[in-house]
N, C-alpha and C positions, 0 to 999 in steps of 0.2 A: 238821018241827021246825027251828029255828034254831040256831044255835051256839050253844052254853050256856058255854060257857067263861067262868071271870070270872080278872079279873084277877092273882088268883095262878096260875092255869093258864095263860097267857101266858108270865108269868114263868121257869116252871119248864119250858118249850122251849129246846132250843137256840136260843143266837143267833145271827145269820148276819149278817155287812155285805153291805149294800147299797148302793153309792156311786150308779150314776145307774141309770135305771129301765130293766130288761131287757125285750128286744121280746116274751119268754115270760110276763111279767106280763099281757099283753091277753088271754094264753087262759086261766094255770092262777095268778095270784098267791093267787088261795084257797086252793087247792088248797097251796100253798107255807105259807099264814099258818097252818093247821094242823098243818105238821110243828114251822115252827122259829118262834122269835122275831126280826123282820123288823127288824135297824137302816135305815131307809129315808136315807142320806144327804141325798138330793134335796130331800127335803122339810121340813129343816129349816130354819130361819130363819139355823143359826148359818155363820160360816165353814166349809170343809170341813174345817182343819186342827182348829178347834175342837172340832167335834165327833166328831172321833176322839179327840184329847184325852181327852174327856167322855164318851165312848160306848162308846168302841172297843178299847179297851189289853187285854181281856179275851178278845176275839173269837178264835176258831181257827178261821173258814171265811169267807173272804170270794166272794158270787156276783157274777160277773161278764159286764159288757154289753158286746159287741165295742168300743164305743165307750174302757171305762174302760182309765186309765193306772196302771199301778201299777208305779212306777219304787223308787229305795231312802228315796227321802225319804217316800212314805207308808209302806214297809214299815217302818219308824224309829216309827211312831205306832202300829203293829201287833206289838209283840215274843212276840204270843202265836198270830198267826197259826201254823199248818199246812197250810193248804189254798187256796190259789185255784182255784176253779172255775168257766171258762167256758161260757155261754150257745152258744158259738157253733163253727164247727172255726181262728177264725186267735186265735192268742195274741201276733199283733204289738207290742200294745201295753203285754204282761206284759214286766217286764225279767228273764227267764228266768235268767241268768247269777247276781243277785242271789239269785234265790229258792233256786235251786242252793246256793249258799254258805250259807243261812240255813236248808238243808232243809225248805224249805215245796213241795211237792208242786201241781204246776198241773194241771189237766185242762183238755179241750174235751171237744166233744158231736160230735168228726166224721161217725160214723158215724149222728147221730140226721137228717143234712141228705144224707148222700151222694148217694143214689140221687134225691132230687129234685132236687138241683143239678143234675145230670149231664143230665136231661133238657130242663129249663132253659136249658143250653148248645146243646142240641139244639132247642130249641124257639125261641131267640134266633135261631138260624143259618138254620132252618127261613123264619121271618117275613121276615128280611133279606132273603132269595135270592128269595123268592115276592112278596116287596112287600105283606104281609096288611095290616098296618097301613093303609098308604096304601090300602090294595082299601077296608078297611074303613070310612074316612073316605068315600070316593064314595060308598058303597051307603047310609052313615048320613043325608051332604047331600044326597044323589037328586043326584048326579052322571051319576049311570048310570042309564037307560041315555044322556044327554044327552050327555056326554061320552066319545066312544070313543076318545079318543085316549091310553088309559092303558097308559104301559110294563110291556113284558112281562118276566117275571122276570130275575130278574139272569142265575143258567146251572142247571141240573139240578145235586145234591149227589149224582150214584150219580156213583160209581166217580171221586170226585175226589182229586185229593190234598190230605190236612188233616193239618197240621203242630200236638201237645200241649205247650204249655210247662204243664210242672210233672206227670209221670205218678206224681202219688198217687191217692190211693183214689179223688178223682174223676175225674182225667184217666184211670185206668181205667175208671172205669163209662164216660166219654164215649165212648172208646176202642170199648168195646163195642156201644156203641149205633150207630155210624158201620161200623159192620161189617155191619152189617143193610142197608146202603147203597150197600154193595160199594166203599167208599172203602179207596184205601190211606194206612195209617196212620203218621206218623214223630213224634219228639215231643224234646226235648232237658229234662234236669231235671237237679237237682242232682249224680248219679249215673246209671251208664246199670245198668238193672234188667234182671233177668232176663224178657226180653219177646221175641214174634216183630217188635216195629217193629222200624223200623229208628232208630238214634240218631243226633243230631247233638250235637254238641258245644257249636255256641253257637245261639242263637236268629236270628240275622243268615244263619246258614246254610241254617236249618230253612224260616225263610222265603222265601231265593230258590226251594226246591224244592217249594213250596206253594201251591195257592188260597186255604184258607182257614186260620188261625190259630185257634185257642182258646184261652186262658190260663185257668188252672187252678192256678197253682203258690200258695205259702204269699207273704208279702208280708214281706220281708227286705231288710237293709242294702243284701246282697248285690245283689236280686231288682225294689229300686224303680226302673222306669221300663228295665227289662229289654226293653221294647217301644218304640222310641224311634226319632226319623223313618229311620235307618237301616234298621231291621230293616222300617216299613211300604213304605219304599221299595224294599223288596227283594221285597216280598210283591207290590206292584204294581198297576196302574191298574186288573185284575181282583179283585184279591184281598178278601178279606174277614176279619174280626178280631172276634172274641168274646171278652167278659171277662168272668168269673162269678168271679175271684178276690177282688182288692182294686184299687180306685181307682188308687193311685200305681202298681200296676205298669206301667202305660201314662204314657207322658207326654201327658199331656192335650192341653197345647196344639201340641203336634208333629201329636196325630191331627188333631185340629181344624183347623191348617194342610192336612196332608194329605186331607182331605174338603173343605178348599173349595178347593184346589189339581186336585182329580181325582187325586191321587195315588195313591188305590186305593179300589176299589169300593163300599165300606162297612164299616158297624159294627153289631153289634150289643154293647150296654153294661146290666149290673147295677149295676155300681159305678163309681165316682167318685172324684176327686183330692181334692176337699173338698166332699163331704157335709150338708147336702144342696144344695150348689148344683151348678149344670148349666151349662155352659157356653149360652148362650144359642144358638150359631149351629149347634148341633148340633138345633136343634129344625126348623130349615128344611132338612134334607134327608128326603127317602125313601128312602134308601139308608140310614140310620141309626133304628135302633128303639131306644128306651131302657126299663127299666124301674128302679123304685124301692129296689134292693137288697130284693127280693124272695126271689129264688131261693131255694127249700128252702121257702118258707113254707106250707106244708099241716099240715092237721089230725095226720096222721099224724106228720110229723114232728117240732113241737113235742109230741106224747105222747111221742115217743122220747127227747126231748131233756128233759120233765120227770124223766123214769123215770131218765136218765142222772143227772142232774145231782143230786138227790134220796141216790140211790144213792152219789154221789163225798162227799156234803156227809154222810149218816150214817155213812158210815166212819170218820170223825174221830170222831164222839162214839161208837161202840160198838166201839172199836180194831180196824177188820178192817184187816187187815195191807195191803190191797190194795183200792185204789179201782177201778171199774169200768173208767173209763179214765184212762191218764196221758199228758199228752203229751211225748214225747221228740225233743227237736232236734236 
């Protein structure tokens, strides 16, 4: 059978903003249109301020696409908001301090992407050092066996040393996974945590004492471009750099200098400075693998992330004192 709902059954759902279209709409927005009433910003013909104006002034939940901005001038169109709830684990683009003042409650869904990030970083690092990509390109054009003149891996990942900016919940699991490989582990984050690494203090340090880098940390005022030609130059002409965080933590055109300089080894890259463009010169090495801000995306864990997000969004309408997850800065 089909959905029978008619339009006063629509009505009588909570409603929920929607300002641009979340990546978890491709697998469950049905799923979604069943619980609440969907204000879809995107899709309407009017300005965006307009149609908060006209839509919105009523709403207490707004869902949110890592992409959306919500600074104090829309929270100004929303005085009945309580809740922002993120799609995603970064709330960069929430102005937290605002929301704070105004007691509106933010969440993410970190723990719905952990554990596939973390492998992700490992599977970025993995490709880099083995050259799959580039393998893969010969075997697709029957390079091979014609051409044997294909460089051999970057260096073995057991028992290297690899350096964590940012040891939260995924530069933990990272952490974990890199132990199976008998690497020794150091990492530098906003605080030094109760851990057996060892700590560094700034990132410029962690790097002279490293092969490979990973970044992992949250994407702040503080934390933009935290990765900058200093610190790759310290990493070195061997070194290598993963990012599964956010785009500006690196400064883009510093690595991209430093990869057509030889200044260090390679990259492997999720994310990006500006979204979705790519620096083009980054497409001409084999020593640099990119993927499309990917990481985390499996079946499993958008369900964990519907299940979270759902859960944060009816707390508001059935008063539980305590949404699933909150995020605290």
């Amino acid at each position: 059978m089909g959905d029978c709902r008619s339009y006063s059954d629509e009505q009588s759902l909570p409603e929920v903003l929607v300002l641009h279209r979340p990546a978890i709409f491709s697998f469950h927005e049905k799923k979604f249109e069943k619980k609440f009433n969907l204000l879809k910003a995107w899709e309407s013909p009017l300005p965006m301020e307009e149609f908060l104006r006209n839509h919105a002034r009523s709403v207490k939940a707004v869902l949110c696409s890592f992409r959306t901005r919500i600074n104090s001038d829309v929270l100004n169109l929303l005085p009945s908001v309580e809740l922002i709830a993120c799609e995603s684990t970064g709330v960069e683009n929430i102005d937290l301090v605002e929301c704070r003042k105004r007691g509106i409650t933010v969440t993410n869904a970190a723990s719905a992407f952990v554990e596939d990030v973390a492998d992700m970083a490992i599977g970025l690092l993995l490709a880099v050092l083995m050259k799959i990509p580039a393998a893969d390109r010969d075997v697709r054009f029957k390079l091979w066996p014609k051409d044997m003149t294909f460089p051999l891996g970057h260096f073995k990942l057991r028992e290297k040393q690899v350096g964590i900016v940012g040891l939260g919940n995924i530069g933990l699991q990272v952490a974990k996974r890199l132990e199976a490989f008998g690497c020794s582990i150091s990492y530098t984050s906003r605080k030094q945590k109760l851990s057996s690494y060892k700590y560094y203090h700034n990132t410029q340090e962690l790097a002279l004492d490293c092969k490979i880098l990973i970044v992992c940390c949250a994407l702040t005022d503080q934390t933009r471009h935290i990765i900058n030609r200093s610190v790759l130059e310290e990493l070195g002409r061997d070194g290598i750099i993963i990012n599964i965080g956010r785009g500006p933590l690196i400064d883009e055109k510093e690595l991209v200098k430093c990869l057509v300089e030889g200044k260090i080894g390679g990259a492997g890259l999720d994310v990006f400075e500006e979204e979705p463009y790519v620096p083009k010169e980054l497409f001409e090495f084999d020593n640099v693998v990119l993927t499309p801000h990917r990481a985390g995306f499996t079946e499993q864990a958008f369900f964990h992330d519907f299940q979270l997000l759902v859960g944060n969004i009816e707390s508001v309408f059935s008063n539980t004192t305590k949404p699933f997850m909150e995020y605290l800065d």
